[in-house]
C-alpha positions in Angstrom: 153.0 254.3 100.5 153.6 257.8 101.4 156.1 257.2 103.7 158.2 255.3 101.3 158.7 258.2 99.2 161.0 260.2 101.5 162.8 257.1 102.1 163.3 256.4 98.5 164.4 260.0 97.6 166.9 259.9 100.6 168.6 256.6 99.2 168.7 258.1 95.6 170.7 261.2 97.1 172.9 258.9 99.5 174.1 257.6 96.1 175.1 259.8 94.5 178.2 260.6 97.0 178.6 257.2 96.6 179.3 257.1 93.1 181.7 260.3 93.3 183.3 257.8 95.7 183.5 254.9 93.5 184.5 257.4 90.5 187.1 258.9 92.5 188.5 255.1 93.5 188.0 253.9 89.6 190.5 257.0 88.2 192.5 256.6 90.8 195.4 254.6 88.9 196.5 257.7 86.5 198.6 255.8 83.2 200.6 259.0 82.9 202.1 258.3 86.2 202.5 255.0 85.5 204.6 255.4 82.1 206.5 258.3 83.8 207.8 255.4 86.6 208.6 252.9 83.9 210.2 255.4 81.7 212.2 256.4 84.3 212.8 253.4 85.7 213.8 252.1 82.2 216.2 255.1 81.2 217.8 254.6 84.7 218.7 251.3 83.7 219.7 252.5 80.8 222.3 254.8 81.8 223.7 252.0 83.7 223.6 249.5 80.9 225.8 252.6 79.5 228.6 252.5 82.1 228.6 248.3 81.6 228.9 248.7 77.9 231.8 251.4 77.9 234.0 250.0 80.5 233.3 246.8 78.7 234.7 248.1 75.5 237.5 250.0 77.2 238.5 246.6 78.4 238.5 244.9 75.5 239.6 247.7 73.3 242.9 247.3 74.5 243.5 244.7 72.4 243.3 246.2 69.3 243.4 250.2 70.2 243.6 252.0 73.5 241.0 254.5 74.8 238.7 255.8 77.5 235.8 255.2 79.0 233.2 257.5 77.7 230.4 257.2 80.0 229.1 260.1 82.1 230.2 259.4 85.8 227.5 261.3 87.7 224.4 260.0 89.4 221.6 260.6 87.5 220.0 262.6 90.2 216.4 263.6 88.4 215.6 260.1 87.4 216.2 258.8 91.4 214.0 261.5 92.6 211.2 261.0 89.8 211.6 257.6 90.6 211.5 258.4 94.6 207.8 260.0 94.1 206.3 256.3 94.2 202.8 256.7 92.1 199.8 257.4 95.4 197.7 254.8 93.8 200.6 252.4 94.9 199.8 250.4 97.9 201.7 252.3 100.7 203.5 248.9 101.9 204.3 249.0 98.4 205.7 252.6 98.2 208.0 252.0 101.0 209.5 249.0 100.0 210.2 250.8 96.6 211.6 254.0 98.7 213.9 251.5 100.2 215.1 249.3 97.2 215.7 252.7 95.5 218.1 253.9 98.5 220.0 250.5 97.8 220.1 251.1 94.4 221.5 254.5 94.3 224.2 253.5 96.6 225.4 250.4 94.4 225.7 253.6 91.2 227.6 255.8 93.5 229.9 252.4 94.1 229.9 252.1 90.6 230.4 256.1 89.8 233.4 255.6 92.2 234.9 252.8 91.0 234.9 253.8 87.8 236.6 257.4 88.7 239.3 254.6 90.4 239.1 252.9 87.0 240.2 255.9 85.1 243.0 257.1 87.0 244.8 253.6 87.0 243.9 252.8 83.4 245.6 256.5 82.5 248.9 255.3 84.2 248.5 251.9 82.5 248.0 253.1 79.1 251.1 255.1 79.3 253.3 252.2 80.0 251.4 250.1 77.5 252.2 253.1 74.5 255.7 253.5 75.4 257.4 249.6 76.7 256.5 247.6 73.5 258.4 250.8 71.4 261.6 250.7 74.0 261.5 247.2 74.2 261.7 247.0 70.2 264.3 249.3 69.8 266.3 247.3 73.1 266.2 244.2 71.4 267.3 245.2 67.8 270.3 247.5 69.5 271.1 244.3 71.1 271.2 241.8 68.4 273.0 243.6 66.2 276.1 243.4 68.7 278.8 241.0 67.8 278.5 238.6 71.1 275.0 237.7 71.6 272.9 239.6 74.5 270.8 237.0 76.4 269.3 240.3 77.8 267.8 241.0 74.2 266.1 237.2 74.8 264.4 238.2 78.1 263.1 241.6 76.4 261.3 239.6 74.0 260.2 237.0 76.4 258.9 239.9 78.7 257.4 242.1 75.8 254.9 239.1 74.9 254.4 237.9 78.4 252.9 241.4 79.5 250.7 241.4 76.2 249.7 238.2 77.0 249.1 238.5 80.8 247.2 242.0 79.9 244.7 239.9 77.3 244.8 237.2 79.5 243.4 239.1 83.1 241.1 241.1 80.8 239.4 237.7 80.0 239.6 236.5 83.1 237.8 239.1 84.8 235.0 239.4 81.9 234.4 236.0 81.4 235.1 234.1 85.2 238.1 232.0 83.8 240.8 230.5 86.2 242.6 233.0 88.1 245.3 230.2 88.5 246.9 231.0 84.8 246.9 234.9 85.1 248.7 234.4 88.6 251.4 231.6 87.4 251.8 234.0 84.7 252.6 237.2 86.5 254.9 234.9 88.8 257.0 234.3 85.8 257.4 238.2 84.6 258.4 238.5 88.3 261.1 236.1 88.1 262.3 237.4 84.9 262.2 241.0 85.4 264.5 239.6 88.8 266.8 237.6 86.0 267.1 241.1 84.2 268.3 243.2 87.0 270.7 240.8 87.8 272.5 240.6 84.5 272.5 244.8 84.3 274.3 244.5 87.5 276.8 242.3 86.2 277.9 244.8 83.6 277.3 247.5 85.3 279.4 249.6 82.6 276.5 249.1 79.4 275.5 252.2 78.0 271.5 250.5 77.4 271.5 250.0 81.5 269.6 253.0 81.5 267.2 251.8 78.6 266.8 248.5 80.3 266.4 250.3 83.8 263.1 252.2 82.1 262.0 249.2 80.5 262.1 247.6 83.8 260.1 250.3 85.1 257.6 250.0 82.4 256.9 246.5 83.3 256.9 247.2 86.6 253.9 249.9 86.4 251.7 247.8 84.0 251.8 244.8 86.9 250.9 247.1 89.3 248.4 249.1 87.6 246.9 246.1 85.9 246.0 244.4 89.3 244.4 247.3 90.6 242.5 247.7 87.8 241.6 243.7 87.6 240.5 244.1 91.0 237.9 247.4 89.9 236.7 245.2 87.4 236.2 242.4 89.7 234.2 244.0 92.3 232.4 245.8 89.7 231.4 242.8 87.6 231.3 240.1 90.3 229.9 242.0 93.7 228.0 245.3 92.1 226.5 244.4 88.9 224.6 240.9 90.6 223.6 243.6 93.0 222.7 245.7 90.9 220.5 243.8 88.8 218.5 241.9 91.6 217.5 245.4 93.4 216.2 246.6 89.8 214.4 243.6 89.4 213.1 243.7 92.8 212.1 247.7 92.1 210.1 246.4 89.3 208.5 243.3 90.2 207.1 245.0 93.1 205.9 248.5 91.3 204.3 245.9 88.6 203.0 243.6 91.4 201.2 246.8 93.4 200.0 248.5 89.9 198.1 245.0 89.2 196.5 245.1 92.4 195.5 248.9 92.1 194.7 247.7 88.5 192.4 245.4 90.3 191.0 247.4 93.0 190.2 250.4 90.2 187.8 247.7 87.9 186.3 246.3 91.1 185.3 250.5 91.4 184.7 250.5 88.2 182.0 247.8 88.5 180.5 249.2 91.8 180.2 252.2 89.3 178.6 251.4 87.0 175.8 249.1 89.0 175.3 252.0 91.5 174.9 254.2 88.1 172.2 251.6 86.9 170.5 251.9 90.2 170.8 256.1 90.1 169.2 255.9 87.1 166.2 253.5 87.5 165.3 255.9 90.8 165.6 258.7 89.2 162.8 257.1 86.4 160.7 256.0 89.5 161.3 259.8 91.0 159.8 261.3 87.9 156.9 258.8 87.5 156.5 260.0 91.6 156.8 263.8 90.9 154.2 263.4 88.1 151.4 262.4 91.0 153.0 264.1 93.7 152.1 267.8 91.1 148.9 267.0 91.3 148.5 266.9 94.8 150.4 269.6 95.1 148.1 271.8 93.0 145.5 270.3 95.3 147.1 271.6 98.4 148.3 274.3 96.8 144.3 275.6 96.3 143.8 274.6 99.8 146.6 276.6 101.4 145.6 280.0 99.5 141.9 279.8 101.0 144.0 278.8 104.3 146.0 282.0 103.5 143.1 284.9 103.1 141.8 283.4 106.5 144.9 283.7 108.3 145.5 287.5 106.3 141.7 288.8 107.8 143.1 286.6 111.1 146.4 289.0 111.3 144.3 292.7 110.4 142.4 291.9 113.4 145.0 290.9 115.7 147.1 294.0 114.3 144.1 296.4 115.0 144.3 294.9 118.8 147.5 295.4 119.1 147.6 298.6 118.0 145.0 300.0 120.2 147.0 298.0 123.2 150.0 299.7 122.4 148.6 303.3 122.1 147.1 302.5 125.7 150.8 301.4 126.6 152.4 304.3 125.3 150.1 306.5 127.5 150.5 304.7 130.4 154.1 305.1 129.9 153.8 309.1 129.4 152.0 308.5 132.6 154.6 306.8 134.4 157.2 308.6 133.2 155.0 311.9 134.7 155.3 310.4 138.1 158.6 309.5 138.0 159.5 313.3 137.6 156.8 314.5 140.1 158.2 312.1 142.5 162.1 313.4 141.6 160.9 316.5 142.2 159.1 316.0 145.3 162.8 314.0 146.6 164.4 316.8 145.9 161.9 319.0 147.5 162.1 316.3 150.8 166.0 317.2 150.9 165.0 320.7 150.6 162.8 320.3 153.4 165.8 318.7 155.3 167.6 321.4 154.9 165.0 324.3 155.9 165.9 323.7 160.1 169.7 323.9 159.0 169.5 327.0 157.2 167.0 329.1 159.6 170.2 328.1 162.0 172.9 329.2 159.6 170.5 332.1 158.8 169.7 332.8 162.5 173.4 333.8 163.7 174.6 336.3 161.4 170.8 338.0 161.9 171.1 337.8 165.3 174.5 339.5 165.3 172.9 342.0 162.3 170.8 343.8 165.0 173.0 343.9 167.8 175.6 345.2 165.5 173.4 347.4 163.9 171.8 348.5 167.5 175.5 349.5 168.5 176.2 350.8 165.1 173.2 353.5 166.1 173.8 354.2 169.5 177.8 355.2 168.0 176.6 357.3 165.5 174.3 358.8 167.7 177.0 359.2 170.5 179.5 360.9 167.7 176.8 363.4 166.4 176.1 364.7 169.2 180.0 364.7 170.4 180.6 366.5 167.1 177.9 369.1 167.4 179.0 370.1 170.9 182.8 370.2 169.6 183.8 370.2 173.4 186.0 366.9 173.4 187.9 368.4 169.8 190.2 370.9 171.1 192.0 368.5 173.8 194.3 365.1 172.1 192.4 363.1 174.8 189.2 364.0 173.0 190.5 363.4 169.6 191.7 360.0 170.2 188.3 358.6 171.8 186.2 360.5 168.6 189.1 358.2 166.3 188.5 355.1 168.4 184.3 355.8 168.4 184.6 356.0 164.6 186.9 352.6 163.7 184.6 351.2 166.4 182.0 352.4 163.9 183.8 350.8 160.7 184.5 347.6 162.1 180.5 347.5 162.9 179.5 348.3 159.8 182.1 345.6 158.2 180.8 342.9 160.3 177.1 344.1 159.1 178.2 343.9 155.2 180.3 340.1 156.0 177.3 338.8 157.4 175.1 339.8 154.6 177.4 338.6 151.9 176.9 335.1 154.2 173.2 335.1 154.3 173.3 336.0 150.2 175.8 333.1 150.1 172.8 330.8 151.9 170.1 332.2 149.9 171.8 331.4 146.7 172.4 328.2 147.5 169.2 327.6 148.8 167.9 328.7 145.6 170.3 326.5 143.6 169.2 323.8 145.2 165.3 324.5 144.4 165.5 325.0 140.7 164.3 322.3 138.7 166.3 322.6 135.7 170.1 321.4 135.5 172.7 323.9 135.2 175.9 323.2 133.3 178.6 321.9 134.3 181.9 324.3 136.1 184.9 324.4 137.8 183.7 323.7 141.7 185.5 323.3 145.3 184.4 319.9 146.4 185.9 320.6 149.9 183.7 323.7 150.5 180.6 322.1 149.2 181.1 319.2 151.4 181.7 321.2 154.0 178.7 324.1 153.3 176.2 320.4 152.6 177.7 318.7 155.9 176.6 321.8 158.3 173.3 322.5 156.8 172.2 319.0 156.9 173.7 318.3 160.5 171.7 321.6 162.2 168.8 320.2 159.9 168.4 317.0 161.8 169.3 318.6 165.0 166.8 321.2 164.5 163.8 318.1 164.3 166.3 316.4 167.4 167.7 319.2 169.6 168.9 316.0 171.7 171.1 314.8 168.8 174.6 315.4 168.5 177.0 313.5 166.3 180.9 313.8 166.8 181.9 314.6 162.7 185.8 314.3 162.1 186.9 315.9 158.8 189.6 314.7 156.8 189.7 317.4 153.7 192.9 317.0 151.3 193.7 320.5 150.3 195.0 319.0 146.9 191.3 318.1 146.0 191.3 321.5 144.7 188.2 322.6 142.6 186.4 320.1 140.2 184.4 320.1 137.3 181.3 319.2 139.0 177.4 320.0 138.5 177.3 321.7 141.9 173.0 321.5 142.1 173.2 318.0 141.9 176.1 317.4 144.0 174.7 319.2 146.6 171.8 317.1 146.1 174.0 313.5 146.1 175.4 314.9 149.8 171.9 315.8 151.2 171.1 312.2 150.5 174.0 310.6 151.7 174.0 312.5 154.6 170.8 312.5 155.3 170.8 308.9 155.5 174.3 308.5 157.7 172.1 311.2 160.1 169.2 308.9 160.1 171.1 305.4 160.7 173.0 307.1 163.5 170.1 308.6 165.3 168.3 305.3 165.1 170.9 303.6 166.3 171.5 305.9 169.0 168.0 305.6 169.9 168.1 301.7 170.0 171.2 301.6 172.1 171.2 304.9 174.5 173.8 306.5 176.2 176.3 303.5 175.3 176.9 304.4 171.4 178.5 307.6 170.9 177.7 308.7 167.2 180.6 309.5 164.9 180.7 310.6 161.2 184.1 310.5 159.3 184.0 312.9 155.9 187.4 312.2 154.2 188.6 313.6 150.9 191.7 311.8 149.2 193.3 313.2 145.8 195.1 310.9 143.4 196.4 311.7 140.0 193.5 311.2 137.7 190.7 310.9 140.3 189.5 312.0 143.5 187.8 309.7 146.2 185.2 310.7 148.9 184.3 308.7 151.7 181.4 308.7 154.3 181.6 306.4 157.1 179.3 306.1 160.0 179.3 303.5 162.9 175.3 302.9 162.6 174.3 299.8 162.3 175.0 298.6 159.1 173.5 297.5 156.0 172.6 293.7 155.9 174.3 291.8 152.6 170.5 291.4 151.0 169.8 294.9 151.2 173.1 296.1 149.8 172.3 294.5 146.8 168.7 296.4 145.8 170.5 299.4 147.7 170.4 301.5 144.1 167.2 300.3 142.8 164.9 302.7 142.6 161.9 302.9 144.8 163.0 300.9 147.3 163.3 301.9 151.0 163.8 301.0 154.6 162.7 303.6 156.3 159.0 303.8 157.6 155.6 304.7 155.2 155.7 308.7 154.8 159.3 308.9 155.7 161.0 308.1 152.5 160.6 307.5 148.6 163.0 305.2 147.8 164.5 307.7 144.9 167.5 309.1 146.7 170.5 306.7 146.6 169.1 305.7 142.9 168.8 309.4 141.6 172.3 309.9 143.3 173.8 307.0 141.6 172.5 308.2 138.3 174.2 311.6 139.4 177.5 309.8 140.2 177.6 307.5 137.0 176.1 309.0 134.5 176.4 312.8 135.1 179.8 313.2 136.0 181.0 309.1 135.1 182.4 308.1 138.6 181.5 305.7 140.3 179.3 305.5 143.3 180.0 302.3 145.8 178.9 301.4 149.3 180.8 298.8 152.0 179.2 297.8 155.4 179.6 295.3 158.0 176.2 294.4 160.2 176.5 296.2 163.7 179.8 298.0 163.0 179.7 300.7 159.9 178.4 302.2 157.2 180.8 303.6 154.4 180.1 305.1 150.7 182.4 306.3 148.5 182.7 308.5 145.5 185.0 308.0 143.3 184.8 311.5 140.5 187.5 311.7 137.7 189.2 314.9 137.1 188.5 315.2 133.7 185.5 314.3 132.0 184.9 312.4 128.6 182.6 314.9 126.6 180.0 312.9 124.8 180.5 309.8 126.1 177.6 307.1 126.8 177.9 304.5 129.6 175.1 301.9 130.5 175.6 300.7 134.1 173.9 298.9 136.4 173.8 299.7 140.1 175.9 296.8 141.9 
């Protein structure tokens, strides 16, 4: 029983798009579209009606009075497009076979605009001639009879004056009413003939002064023949061809609208019946839902009890787990502190392992210029002592000979004492950069020569492995663009990037040397190549190589290849961080098993200031 509640509920709501459906389908046939078509349609026909009745009167006025066709001869264009924008509730076979009758139709009232415009310009003519020849012919034939010697021309006037009357009524009929065309034809035959009759007697007196009169008589007649057939035949194709036309495409425009708007008629009260049982339907569920609601709040105030002693056991359930998790996250939070602790003790001691690297390679830079201190300074002694006592005895003074050697003793002297003072400027250079390099804070970043520190990095590294491997010796080819010029560098950690780098091309060489002997000839290649908004560095060494799955963790901290003891696995990581972050190059490495080694540093000339960038060593 409980399961047939949801379904219930679900059919009551399917419903109700249903019955927009069948509401949407009942309206659909709007009777304000409807009597706009049929008005239209009706005043249409109307208009047309309107041309039929005038020309009709014009046609038949002419017997009693004479006068134009008063109809408007345009198209009434805003009825054919009203009528054009078939009703949608029309059937769309429907629509476009009323589209199409309509097209007919408004061609048949442009043939019938046109004809009429023809119908108008020949019935001008024509009612000319009609106006003037029955006054002429009048005035002829009165002229004539009053001669002495009867005119038989003043006969034929008369003859002709009611023969064109008559033959005007007579194709007016004809063309109104479908009588024989035989009469109007034997008819106009007969003025032919006679109008022939009439020329002939003018020419045989050729001296009459009413030749002229006769001549525009003749005329006269002439033009209301011509004029009259073409008009006869506007009429005819107008009532014969175009208004059967006419007529059957109207009724076939509204014998179809009618016959689609029944069946829309239809198809709306078949909605309106779905309607009204689905409304029946909607309503009796929504009774039943209400009696169901009624027992369904009950149990609901049921469960409702239920869930809130449900709810202070889960609220006592969540204090205790929050109270766990707290504790576990204070013990998280001080074993991070702790791990973070070690991380920088074991930074520090990295950087106090490159340090260490570099202790052999600066007793040796430190060991020359000492060396050379005492013997300089030994000489230095034994010349000052030499010119004292060559002084005091004042012997060698008095000759030029002896003046010459004391000059030469004493620029021997200066040039001692000048190499004493460059070499100590050196070892203060050494000493400050040893000291650089041991400070644990970060100094800012300056303007720096990356060409000298490479170089000053390169040599104390090199005569540090050398001094743990006397045996070692490693051919190192320079390549230093003098454009590099001076950067703006952090030169502690730099130095500190180089040490690494080196350090480990060192390493790799020596081990390979040591695996293959006398056969592999070491070889380092420093270049330095400026470019107009960067500067690249390369290392390259032909050890023997880094292997694809190693190059990939290459960056990660803590990881290593070198034996327990010998490395931490913080360098290239803590370099990289250098490189990326620090001074937002880019640090990369390239190597092909058994043939080289090569990393690259790619520094921009001018850095971004507080910019952040989250990368991931490749």
């Amino acid at each position: 029983m409980l399961k047939s509640k949801p379904r219930w509920a679900f059919l009551s709501l399917a419903l109700i798009p249903l019955l927009v459906l069948f509401y949407q389908k009942s309206v659909a046939v709007r009777p304000s579209e409807h009597f706009a078509f049929i008005d239209s349609l009706n005043r249409l026909k109307a208009w047309e009606g309107g041309l039929s009745r005038d020309l009709m009167k014009t046609t038949y006025g002419l017997l009693s009075h004479v006068g134009p066709a008063s109809q408007s001869n345009k198209v009434p264009e805003h009825l054919l497009a009203r009528l054009e924008t078939v009703p949608d509730f029309i059937d769309p076979k429907g629509i476009t076979a009323i589209q199409s009758d309509l097209r007919t139709y408004r061609r048949i009232l442009e043939k019938k605009v046109e004809l009429l415009e023809k119908y108008k310009t020949r019935y001008a003519i024509l009612r000319n001639s009609l106006r003037y020849f029955p006054v002429l012919s009048n005035d002829l034939a009165l002229e004539l009879e009053n001669r002495p010697k009867r005119d038989r021309r003043a006969s034929l006037i008369k003859d002709l004056q009611n023969k064109v009357l008559l033959y005007h009524m007579a194709s007016a009929q004809e063309v109104v009413h479908s009588q024989s065309i035989l009469s109007v034809n034997k008819m106009r035959t007969e003025m032919e003939a006679q109008i022939k009759t009439l020329e002939a007697l003018i020419n045989q007196t050729p001296d009459d002064p009413t030749n002229p009169d006769f001549l525009i008589i003749i005329n006269h007649i002439k033009n209301i023949l011509e004029r009259k057939q073409e008009i006869d035949n506007v009429l005819h194709v107008y009532n014969i061809a175009l208004q059967p036309q006419s007529s059957q495409i109207y009724g076939s425009i509204n014998a179809t609208y009618n016959h689609y708007y029944e069946l829309a008629q239809t198809r709306a009260n078949y909605y309106r019946l779905w309607l009204f049982s689905c409304s029946v339907v909607l309503v009796g569920a929504i009774i039943l839902a209400f009696i169901r609601l009624a027992v369904i709040s009950g149990n609901l105030k049921t469960a409702n009890d239920r869930l809130e002693d449900y709810s202070k056991n889960l609220e006592r359930m969540v204090q205790s787990r929050t109270l766990e998790l707290k504790d576990k996250n204070e013990t998280l939070e001080t074993t991070l502190e702790k791990l973070q602790t070690m991380r920088d003790q074991m930074v520090i001691q990295e950087k106090m392992a490159s340090l260490g690297a570099l202790t052999a390679g600066i007793a040796h830079e430190i060991q020359d210029p000492l060396n050379d201190l005492a013997g300089r300074a030994h000489l230095a002694k034994e010349s000052a002592r030499h010119l004292t006592t060559e002084m005091k005895a004042r012997r060698k003074l008095a000759t030029r000979k002896g003046q010459q050697e004391l000059v030469r003793q004493t620029e021997d002297l200066s040039d001692m004492i000048e190499h004493i003072l460059d070499h100590e400027k050196r070892l203060q250079k050494i000493l400050r950069g040893m000291m650089m390099h041991s400070q644990n804070n970060q100094s800012e970043q300056g303007q720096t020569d990356l060409n000298t520190l490479i170089e000053e990095f390169l040599r104390l590294t090199y005569y540090g492995m050398k001094a743990k491997d006397p045996a070692f010796a490693v051919i190192v080819e320079k390549d230093l663009d003098p454009e590099v010029g001076s950067l703006q560098l952090q030169p502690q950690d730099m130095g500190q990037v180089l040490i690494n780098l080196f350090n480990n091309a060192f390493y790799a060489l020596q081990q390979q040397k040591t695996n293959l002997g006398d056969a592999f000839e070491p070889r380092l290649e420093v270049t330095t190549k400026n470019s107009p908004n960067r500067v690249i560095t390369r290392i390259r060494d032909n050890g023997p190589g880094i292997p694809e799955e190693i190059r990939r963790k290459i960056f990660k901290p803590f990881f290593t290849t070198k034996p327990l003891g010998e490395g931490t696995g913080l360098g290239l990581s803590i370099s990289w961080e250098i490189i990326t972050e620090e001074h937002q190059g880019e640090l990369k490495v390239t190597s092909e098993e058994g043939r080289f080694t090569e990393f690259t540093i790619v520094l921009p000339k001018k850095i971004k200031s507080a910019t952040v960038t989250e990368k991931t060593p490749a």
